[in-house]
Backbone as JSON, one array per atom type, in Angstrom:
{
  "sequence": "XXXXXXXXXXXXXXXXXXXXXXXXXXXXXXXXXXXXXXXXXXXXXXXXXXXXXXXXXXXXXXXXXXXXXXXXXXXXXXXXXXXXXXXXXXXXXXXXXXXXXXXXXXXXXXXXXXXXXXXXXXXXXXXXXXXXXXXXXXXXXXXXXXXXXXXXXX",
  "N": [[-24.21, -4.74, 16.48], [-22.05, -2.14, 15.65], [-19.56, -0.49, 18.15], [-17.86, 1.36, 17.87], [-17.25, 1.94, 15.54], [-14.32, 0.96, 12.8], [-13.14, 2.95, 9.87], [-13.04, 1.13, 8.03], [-14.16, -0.77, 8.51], [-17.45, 0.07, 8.72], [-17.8, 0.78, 5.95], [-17.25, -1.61, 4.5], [-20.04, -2.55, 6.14], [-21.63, -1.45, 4.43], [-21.17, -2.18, 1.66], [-21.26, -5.0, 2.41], [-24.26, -4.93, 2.62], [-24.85, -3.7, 0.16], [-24.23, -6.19, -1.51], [-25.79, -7.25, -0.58], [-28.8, -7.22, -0.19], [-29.47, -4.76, -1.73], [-28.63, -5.37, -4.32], [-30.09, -7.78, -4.88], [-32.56, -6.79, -5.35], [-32.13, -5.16, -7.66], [-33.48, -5.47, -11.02], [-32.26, -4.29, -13.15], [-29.67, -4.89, -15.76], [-27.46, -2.95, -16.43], [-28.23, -1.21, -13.97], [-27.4, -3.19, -11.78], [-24.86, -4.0, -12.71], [-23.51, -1.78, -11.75], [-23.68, -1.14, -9.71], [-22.12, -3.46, -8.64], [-19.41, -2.63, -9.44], [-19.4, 0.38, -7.76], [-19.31, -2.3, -5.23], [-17.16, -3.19, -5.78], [-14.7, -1.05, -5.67], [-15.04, 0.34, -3.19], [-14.28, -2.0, -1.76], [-11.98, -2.11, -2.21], [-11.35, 0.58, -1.34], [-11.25, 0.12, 1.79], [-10.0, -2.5, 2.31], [-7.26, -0.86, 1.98], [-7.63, 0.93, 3.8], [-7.87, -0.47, 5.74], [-5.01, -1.83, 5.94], [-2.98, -0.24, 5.03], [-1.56, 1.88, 6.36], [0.36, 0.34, 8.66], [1.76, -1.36, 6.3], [2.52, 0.97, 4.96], [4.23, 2.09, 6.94], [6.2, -0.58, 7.37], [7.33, -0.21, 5.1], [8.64, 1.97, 5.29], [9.96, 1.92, 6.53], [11.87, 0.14, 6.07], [13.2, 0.99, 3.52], [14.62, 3.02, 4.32], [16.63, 1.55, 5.89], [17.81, 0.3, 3.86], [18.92, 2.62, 2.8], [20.74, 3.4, 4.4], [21.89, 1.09, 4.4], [23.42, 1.68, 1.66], [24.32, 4.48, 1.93], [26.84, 3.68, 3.73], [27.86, 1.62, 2.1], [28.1, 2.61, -0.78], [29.41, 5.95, -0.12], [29.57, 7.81, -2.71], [26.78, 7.21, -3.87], [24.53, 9.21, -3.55], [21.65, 9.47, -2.11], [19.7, 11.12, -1.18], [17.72, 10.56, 1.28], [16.37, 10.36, 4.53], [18.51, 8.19, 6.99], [17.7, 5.13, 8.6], [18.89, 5.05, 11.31], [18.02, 8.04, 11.97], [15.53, 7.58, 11.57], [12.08, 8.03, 14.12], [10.03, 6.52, 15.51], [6.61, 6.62, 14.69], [3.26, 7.14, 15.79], [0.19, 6.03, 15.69], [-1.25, 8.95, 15.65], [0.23, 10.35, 14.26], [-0.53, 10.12, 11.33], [-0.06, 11.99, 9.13], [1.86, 12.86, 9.45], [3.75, 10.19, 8.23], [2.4, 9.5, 5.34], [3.01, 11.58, 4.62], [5.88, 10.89, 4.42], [6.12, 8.28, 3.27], [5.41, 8.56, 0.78], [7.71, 10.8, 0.01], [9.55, 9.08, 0.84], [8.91, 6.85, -1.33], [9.88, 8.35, -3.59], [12.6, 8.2, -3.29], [12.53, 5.38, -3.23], [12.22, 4.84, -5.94], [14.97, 6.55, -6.72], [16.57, 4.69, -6.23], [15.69, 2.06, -7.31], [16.62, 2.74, -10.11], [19.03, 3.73, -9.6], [20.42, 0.88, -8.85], [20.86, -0.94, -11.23], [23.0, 0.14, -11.27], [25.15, -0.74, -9.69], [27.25, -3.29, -8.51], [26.02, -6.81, -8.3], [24.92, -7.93, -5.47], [24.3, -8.18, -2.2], [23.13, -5.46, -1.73], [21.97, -4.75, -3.95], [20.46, -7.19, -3.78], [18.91, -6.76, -1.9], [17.4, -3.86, -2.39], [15.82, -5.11, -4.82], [14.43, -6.26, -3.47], [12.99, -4.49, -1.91], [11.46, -3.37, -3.97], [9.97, -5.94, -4.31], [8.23, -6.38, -1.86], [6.77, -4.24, -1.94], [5.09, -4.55, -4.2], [4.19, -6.84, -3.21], [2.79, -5.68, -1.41], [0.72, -3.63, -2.5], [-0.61, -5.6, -4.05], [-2.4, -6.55, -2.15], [-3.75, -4.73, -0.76], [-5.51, -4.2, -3.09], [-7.2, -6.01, -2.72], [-5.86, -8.72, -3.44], [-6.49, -10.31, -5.72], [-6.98, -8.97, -9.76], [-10.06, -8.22, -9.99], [-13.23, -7.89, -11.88], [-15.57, -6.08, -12.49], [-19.21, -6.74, -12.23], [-19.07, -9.47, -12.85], [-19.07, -12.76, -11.03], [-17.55, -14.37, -10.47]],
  "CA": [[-23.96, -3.33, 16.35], [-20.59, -1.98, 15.76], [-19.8, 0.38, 18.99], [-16.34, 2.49, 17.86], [-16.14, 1.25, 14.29], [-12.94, 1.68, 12.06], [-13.45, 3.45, 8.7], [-13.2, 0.03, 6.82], [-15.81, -1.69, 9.19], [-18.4, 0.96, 8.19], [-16.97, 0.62, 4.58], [-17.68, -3.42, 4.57], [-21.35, -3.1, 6.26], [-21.92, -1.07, 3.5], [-20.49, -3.62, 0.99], [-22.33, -6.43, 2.53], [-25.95, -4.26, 2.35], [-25.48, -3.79, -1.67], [-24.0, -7.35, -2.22], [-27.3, -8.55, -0.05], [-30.26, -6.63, -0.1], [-29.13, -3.79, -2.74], [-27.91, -6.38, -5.43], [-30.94, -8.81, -4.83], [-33.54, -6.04, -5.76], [-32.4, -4.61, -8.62], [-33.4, -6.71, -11.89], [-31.62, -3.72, -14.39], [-28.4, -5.13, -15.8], [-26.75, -1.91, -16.16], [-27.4, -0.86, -12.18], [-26.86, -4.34, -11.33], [-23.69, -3.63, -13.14], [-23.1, -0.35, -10.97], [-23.47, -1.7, -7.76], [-21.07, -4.34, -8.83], [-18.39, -1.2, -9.44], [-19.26, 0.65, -6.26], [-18.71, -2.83, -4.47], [-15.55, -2.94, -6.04], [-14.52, 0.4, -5.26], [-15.79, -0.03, -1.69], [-13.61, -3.41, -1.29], [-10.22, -1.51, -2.15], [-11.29, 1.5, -0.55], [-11.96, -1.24, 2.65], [-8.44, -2.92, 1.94], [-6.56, 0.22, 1.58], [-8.09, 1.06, 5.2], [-7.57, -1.4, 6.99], [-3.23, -2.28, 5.52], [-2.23, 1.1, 4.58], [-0.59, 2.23, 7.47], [1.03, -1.09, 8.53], [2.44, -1.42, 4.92], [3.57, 2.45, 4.71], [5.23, 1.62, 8.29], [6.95, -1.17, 7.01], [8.16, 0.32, 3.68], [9.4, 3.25, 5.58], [11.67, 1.42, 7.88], [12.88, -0.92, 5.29], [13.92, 1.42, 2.68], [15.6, 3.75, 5.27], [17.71, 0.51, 6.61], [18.5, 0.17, 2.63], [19.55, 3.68, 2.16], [21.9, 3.17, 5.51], [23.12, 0.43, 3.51], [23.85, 2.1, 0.1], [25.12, 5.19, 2.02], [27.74, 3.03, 3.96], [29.19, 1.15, 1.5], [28.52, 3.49, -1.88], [28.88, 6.95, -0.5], [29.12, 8.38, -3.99], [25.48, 7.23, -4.34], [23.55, 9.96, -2.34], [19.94, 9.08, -2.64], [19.46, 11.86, -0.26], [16.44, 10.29, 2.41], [16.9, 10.13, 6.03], [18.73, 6.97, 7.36], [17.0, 4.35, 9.39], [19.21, 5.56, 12.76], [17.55, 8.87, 12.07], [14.18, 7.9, 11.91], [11.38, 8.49, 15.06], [8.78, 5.7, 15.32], [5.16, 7.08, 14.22], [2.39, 7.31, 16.43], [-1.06, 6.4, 14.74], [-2.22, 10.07, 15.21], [1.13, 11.11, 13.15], [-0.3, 9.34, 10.27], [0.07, 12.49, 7.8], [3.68, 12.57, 8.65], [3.61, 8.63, 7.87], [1.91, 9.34, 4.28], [4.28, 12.44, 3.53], [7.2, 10.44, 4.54], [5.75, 7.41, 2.37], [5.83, 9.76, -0.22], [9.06, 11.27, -0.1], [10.56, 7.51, 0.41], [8.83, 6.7, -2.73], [10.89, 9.43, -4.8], [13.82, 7.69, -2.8], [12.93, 3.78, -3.45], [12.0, 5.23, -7.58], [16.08, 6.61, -7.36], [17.39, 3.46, -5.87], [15.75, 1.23, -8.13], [17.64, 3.51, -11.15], [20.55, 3.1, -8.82], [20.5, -0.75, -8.36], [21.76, -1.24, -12.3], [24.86, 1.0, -11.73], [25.94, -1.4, -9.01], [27.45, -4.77, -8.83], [25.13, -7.64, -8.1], [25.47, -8.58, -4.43], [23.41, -7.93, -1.26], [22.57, -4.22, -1.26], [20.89, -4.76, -5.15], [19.21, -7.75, -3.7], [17.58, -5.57, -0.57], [16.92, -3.02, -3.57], [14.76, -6.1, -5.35], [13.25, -6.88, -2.26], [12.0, -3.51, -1.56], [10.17, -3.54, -4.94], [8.81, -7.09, -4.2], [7.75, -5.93, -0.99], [5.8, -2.87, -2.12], [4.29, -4.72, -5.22], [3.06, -7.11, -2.49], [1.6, -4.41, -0.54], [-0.12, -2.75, -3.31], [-1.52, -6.8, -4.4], [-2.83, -6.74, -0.84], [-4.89, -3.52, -1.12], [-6.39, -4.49, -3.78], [-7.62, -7.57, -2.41], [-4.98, -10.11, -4.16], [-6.45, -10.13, -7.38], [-8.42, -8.25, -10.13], [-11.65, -8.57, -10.05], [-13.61, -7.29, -13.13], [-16.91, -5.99, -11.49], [-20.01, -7.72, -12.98], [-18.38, -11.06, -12.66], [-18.75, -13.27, -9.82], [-16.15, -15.83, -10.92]],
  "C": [[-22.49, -3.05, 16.64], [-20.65, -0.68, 17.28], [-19.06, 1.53, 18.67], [-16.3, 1.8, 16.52], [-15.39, 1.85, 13.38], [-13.71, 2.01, 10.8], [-13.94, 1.84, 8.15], [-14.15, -0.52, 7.39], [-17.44, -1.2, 8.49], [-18.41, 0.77, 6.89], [-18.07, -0.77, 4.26], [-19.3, -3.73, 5.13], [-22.06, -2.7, 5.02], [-22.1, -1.81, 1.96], [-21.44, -4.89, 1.23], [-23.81, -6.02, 2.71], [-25.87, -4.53, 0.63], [-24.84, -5.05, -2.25], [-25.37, -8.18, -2.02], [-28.24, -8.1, -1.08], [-30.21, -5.79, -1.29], [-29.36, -5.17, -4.25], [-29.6, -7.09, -5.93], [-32.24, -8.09, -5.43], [-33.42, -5.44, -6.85], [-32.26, -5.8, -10.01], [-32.4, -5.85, -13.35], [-30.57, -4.11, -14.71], [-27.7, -4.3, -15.33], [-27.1, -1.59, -14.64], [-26.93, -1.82, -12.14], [-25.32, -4.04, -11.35], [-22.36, -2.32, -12.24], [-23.23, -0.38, -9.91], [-22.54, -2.41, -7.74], [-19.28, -3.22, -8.69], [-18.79, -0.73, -7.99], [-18.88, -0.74, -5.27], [-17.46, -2.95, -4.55], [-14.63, -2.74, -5.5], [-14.27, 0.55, -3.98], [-14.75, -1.39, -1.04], [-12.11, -2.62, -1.4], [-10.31, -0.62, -1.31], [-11.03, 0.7, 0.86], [-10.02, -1.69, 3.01], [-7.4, -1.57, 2.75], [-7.24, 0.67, 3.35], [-7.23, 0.2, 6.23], [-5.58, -2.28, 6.97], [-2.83, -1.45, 5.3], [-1.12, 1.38, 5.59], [0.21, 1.83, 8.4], [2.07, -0.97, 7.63], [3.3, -0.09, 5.17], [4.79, 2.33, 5.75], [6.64, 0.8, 7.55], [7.89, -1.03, 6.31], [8.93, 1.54, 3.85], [10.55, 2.64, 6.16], [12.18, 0.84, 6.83], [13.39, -0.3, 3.98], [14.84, 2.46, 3.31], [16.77, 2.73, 5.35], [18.67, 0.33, 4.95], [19.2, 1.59, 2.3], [20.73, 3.57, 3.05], [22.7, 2.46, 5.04], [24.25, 1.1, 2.38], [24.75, 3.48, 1.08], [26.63, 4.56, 2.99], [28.91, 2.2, 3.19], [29.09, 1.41, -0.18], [28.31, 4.71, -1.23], [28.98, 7.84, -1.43], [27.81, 8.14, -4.6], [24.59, 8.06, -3.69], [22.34, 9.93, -3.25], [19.32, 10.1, -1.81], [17.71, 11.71, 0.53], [17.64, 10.19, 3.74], [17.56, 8.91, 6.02], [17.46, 6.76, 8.16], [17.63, 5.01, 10.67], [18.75, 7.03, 12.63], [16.18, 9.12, 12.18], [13.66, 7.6, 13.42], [10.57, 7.67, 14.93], [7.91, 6.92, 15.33], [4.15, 6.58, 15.18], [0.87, 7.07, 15.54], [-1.34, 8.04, 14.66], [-0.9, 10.81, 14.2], [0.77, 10.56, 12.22], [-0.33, 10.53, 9.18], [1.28, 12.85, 7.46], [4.02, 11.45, 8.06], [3.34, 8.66, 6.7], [2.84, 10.27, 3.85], [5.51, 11.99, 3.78], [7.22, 9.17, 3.85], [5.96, 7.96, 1.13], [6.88, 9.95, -0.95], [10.05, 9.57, -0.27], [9.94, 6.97, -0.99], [9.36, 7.45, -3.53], [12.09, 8.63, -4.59], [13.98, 6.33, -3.55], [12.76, 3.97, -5.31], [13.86, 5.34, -7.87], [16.72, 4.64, -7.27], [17.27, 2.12, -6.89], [16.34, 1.63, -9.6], [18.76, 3.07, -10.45], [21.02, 1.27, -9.03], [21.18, -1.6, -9.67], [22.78, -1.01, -12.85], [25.99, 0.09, -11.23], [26.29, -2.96, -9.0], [26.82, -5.87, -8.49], [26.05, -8.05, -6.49], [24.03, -7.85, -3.72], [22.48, -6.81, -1.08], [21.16, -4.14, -2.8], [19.77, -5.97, -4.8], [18.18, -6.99, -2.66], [17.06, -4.48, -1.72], [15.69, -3.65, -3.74], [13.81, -6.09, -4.75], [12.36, -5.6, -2.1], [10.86, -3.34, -2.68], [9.19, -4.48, -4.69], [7.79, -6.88, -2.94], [6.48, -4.91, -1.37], [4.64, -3.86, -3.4], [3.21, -6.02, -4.05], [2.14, -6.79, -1.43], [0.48, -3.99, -1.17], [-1.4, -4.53, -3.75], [-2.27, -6.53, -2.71], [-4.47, -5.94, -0.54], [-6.05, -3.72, -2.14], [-6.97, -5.56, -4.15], [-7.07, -8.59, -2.79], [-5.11, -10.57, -5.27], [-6.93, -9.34, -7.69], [-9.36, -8.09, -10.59], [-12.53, -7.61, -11.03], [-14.97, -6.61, -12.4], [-17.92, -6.18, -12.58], [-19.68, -9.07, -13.29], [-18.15, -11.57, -11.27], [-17.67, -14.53, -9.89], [-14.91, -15.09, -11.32]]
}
């Protein structure tokens, strides 16, 4: 018995009821098929729980530290976000400033990567790169690392 459990825990018993017991009882393709989708569904939702706010963390500080860059040594590039020496660590219960400041730095890391082909290849376009590779392996993360077709166990 879970005593305090997190969203995704609850999420996942759920998940492992209609992969067991759910799944095992119905002989209709089509539900079959539709439990397969809600597990899905249920597995990102799950994901997306339990790395979200980690990830957003991460991607906040590290495109701040990149804008500190770019405004230091292009300031004719104003990407206008906060710096990194301006931001406030986050508190779990601030997490809806954490998602509207995820947000807003996504409008930011969208200019920068427009930005990143004005400028000359060196360090600040590779931290650019990185922040994309970073985020694209956030988003693979969430959605469990691959993608999974639902009605296919292979």
């Amino acid at each position: 018995m879970i005593v305090d459990p997190a969203p995704e825990e609850l999420i996942r018993a759920v998940v492992r009821d209609l992969r067991g017991e759910v799944k095992a009882a119905v002989a209709d393709s089509p539900v079959s098929a539709t439990v397969d989708v809600m597990v899905s569904i249920l597995d990102v939702v799950a994901n997306q729980l339990e790395h979200r706010q980690r990830m957003m963390s991460e991607e906040v500080l590290a495109i701040r530290m990149v804008v500190d860059q770019v405004a230091q040594q292009y300031p004719e590039f104003a990407v206008g976000a906060p710096t990194a020496s301006a931001a406030q660590p986050l508190s779990p219960a601030e997490h809806t400033a954490l998602t509207d400041d995820y947000a807003r730095l996504s409008d930011v890391l969208a200019r920068l990567g427009e930005l990143q082909w004005t400028m000359p290849d060196g360090p600040i376009r590779q931290a650019i790169a990185a922040l994309f590779a970073q985020r694209l392996a956030h988003e693979t993360t969430i959605l469990g690392g691959q993608f999974r077709a639902a009605g296919r166990d292979s």
